[in-house]
C-alpha positions in Angstrom: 1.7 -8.2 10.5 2.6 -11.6 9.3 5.0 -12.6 6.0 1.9 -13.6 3.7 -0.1 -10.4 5.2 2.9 -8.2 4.3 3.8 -9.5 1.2 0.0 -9.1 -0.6 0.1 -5.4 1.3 3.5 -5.0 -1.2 1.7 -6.3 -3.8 -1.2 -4.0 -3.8 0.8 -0.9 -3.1 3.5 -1.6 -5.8 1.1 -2.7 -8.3 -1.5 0.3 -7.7 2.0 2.4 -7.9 2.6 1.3 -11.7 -0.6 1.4 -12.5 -1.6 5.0 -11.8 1.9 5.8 -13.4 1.1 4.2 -16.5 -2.0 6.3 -16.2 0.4 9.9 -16.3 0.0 10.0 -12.2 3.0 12.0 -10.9 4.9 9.9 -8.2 3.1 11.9 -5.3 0.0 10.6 -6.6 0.8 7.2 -7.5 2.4 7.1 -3.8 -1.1 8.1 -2.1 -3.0 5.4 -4.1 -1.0 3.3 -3.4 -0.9 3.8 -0.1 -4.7 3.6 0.1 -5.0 0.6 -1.7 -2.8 -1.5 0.6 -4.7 0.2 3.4 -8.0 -1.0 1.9 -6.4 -4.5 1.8 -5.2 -5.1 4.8 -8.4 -3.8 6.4 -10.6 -5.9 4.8 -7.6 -9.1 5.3 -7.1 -8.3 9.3 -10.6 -6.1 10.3 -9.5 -3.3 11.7 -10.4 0.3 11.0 -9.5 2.0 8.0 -7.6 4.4 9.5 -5.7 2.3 11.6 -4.9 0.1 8.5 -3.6 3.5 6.8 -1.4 4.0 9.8 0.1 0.5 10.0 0.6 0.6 6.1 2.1 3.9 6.6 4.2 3.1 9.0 5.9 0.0 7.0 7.0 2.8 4.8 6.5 0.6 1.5 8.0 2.6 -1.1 11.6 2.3 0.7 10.4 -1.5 1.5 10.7 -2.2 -2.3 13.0 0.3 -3.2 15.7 -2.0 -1.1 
């Protein structure tokens, strides 16, 4: 995955984070939306499969990405 491609998976994972937060979404919850959003991006940004977007996203581990 690329800097740009990375960076706007961040994005959509820390911002989908607050968001369902801000809604009264326990962290668990806000984790897994946010996980799926930035799967959903980078799917439709690169074309490949959902789950192996999920995978990939998971596997950049973006909560401790931002955390540092």
């Amino acid at each position: 995955m690329d800097a740009s491609t990375l960076e706007m998976v961040l994005t959509a994972y820390d911002e989908t984070v607050q968001d369902a937060e801000a809604a009264g979404h326990s962290a668990a919850i806000a984790h897994a939306e946010g996980i799926t959003a930035a799967a959903m991006l980078l799917a439709a940004v690169t074309g490949v499969e959902d789950a192996a977007a999920r995978k990939e996203v998971e596997g950049i581990n973006p909560r401790a990405r931002l955390a540092a």
